[in-house]
PASEBA-1860 file (N, C-alpha, C; in nm, 3 decimals):
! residues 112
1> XXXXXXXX> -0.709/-0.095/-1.878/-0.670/-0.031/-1.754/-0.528/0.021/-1.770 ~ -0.515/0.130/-1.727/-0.368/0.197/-1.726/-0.347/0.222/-1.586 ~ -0.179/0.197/-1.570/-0.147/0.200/-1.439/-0.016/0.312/-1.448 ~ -0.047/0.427/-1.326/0.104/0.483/-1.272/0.160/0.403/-1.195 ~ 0.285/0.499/-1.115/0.356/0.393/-1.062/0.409/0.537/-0.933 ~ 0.463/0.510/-0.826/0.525/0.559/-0.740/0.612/0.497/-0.650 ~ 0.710/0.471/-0.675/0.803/0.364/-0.608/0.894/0.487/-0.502 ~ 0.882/0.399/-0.424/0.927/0.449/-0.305/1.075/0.336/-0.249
9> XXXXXXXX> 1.152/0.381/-0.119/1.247/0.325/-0.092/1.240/0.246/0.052 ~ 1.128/0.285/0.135/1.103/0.223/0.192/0.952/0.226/0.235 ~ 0.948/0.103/0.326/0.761/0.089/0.367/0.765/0.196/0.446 ~ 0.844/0.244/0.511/0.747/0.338/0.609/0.721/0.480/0.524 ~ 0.833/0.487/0.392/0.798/0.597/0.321/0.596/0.581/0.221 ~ 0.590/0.426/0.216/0.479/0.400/0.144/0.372/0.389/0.227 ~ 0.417/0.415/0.382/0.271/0.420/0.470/0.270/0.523/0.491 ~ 0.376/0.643/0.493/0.383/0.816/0.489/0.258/0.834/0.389
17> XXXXXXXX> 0.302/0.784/0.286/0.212/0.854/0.163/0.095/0.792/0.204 ~ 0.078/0.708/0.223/-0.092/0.684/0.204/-0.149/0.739/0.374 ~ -0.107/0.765/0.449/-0.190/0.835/0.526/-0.156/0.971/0.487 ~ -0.114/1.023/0.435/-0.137/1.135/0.369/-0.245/1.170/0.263 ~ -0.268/1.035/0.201/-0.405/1.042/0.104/-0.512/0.991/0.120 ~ -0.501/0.938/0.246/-0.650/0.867/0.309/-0.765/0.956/0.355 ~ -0.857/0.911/0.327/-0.938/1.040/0.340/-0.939/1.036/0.482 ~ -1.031/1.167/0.521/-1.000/1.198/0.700/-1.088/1.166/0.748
25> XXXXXXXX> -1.024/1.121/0.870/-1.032/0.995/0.973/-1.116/0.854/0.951 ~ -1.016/0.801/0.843/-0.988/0.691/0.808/-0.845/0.629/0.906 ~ -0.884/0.553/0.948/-0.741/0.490/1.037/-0.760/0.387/1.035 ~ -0.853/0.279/0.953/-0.730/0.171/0.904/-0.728/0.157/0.759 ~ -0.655/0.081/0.652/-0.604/0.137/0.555/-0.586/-0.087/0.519 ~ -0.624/-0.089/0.381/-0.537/-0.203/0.333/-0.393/-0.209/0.250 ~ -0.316/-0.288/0.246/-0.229/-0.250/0.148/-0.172/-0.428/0.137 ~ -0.086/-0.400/0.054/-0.112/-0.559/-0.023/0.092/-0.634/-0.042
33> XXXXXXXX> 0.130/-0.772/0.053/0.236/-0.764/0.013/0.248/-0.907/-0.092 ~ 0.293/-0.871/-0.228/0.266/-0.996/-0.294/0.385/-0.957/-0.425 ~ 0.434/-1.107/-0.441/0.567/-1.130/-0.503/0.690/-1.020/-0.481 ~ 0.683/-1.045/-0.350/0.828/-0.920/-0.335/0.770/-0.785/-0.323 ~ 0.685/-0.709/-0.340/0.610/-0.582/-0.333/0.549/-0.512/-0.217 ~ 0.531/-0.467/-0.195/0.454/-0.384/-0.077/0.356/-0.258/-0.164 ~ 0.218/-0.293/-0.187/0.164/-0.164/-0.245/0.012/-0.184/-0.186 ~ 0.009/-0.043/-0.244/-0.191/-0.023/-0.236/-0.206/0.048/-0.388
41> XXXXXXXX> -0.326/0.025/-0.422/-0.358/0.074/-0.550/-0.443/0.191/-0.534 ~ -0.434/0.295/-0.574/-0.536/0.422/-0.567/-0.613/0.456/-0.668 ~ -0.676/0.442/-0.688/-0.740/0.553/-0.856/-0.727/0.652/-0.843 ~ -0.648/0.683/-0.992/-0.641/0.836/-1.012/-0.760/0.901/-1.046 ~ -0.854/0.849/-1.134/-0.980/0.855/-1.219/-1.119/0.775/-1.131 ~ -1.169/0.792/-0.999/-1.246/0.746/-0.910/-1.376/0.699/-0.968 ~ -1.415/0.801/-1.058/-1.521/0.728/-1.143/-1.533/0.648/-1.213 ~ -1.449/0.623/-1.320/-1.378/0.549/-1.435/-1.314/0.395/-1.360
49> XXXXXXXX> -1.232/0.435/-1.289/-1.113/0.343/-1.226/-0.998/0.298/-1.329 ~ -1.037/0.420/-1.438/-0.989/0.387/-1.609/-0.802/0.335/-1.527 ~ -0.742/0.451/-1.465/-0.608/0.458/-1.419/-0.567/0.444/-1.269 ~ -0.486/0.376/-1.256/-0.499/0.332/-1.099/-0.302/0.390/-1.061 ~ -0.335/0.407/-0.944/-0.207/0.442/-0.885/-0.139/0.370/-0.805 ~ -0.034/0.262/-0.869/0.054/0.177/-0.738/0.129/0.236/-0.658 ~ 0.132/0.243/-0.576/0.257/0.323/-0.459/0.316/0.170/-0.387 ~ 0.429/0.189/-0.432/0.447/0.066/-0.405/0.671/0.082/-0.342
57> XXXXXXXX> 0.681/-0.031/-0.266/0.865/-0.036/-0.247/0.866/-0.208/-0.233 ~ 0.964/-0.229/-0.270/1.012/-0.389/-0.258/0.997/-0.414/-0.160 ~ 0.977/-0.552/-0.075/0.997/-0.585/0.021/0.839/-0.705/0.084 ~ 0.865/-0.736/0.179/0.750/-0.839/0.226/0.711/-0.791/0.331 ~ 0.555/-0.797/0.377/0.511/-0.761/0.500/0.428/-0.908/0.516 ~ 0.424/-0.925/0.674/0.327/-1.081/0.678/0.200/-1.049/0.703 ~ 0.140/-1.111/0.745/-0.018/-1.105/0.713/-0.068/-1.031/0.875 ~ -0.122/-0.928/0.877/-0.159/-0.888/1.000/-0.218/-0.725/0.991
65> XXXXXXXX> -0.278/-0.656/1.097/-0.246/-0.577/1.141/-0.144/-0.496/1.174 ~ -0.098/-0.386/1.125/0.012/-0.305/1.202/-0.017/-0.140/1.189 ~ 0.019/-0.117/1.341/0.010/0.016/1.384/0.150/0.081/1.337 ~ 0.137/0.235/1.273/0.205/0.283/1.198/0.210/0.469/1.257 ~ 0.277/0.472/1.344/0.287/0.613/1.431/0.380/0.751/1.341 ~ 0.323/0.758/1.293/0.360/0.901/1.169/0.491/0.981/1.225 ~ 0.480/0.999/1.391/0.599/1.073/1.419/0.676/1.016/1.425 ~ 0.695/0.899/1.439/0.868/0.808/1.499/0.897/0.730/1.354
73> XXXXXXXX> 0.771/0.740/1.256/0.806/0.641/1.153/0.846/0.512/1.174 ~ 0.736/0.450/1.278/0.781/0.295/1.316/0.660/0.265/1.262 ~ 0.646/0.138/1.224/0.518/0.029/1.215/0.548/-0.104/1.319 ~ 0.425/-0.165/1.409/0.463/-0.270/1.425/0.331/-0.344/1.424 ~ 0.370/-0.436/1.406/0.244/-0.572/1.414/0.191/-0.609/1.539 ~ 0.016/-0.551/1.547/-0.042/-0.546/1.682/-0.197/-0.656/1.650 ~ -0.288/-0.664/1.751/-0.384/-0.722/1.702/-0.507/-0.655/1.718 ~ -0.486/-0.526/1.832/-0.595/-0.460/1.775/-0.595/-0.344/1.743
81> XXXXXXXX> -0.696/-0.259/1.748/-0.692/-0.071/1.678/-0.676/-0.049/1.831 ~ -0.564/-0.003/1.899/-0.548/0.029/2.035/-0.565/0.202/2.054 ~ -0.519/0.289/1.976/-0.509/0.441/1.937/-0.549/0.509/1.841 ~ -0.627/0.592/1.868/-0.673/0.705/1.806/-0.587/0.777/1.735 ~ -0.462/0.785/1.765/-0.364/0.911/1.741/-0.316/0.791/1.594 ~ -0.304/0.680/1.627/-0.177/0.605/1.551/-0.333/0.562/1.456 ~ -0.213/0.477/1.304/-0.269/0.500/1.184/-0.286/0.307/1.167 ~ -0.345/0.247/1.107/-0.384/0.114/1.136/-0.374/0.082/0.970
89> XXXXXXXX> -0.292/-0.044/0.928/-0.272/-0.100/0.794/-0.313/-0.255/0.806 ~ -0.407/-0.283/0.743/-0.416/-0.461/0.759/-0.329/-0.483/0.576 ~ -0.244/-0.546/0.677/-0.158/-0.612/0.558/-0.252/-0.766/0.491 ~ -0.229/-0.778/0.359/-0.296/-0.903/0.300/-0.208/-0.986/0.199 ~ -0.232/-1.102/0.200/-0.118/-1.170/0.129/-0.137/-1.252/0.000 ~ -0.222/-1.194/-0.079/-0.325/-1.269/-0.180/-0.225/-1.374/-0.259 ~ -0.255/-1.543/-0.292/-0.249/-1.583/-0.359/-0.228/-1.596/-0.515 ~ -0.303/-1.502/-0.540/-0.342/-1.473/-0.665/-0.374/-1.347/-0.685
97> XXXXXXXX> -0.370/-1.278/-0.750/-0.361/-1.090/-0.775/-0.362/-1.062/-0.884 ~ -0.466/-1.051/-1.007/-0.458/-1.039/-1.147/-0.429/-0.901/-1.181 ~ -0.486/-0.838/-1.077/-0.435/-0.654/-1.119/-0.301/-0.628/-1.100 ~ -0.279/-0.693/-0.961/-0.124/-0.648/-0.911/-0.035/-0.728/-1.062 ~ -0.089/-0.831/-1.109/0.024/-0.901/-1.173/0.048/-0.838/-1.279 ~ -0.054/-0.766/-1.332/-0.094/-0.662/-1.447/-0.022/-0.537/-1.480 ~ 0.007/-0.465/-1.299/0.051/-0.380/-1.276/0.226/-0.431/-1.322 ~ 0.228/-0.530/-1.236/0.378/-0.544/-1.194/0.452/-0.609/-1.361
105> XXXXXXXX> 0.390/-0.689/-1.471/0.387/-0.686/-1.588/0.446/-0.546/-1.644 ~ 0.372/-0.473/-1.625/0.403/-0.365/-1.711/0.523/-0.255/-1.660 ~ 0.499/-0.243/-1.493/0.644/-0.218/-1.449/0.778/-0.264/-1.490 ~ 0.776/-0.354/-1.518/0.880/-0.520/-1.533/0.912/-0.424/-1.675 ~ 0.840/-0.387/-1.765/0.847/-0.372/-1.905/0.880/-0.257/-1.980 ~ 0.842/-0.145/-1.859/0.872/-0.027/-1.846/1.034/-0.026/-1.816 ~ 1.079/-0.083/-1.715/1.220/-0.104/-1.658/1.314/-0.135/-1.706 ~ 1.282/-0.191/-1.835/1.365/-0.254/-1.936/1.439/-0.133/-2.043
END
């Protein structure tokens, strides 16, 4: 498996991008916060899954739901899909993550 990378500077810049690449009208979205990270993985190669795309910025999100309003660039932590207009992320907090660790391995190595 080969991994890109897209590091961003903040979460609301990494929830910009992915509702920008979500397919349409998709409104809720997973994304993953684990060892310090905030990402979602995309495939570049959909068939294959040969290459995957982290979009990813430092930082921790807790485990929940959060509504993510594109114009004000706020996110906040809600419990349900209340709006149509606004964009929906269930944050997850995996234990264990062999891809992410895979990913973040080779970032780590790249950086050097």
């Amino acid at each position: 498996m080969k991994f890109e990378y897209e590091e961003f500077e903040t979460i609301e810049d990494v929830l910009i991008y992915l509702v920008s690449v979500a397919p349409y009208m998709k409104q809720v979205l997973p994304i993953s916060s684990y060892k310090e990270h905030i990402f979602s993985m995309v495939p570049i190669t959909p068939i294959s899954g040969e290459v995957l795309l982290m979009i990813y910025t430092k930082g921790k999100l807790d485990r929940g739901m959060y509504e993510f309003d594109l114009s004000t660039k706020k996110h906040k932590l809600v419990t349900a899909v209340e709006r149509a207009d606004k964009n929906y992320f269930i944050a997850i907090n995996p234990v264990r993550d062999t891809l992410a660790d895979a990913a973040l391995e080779e970032l780590a190595k790249q950086k050097q």
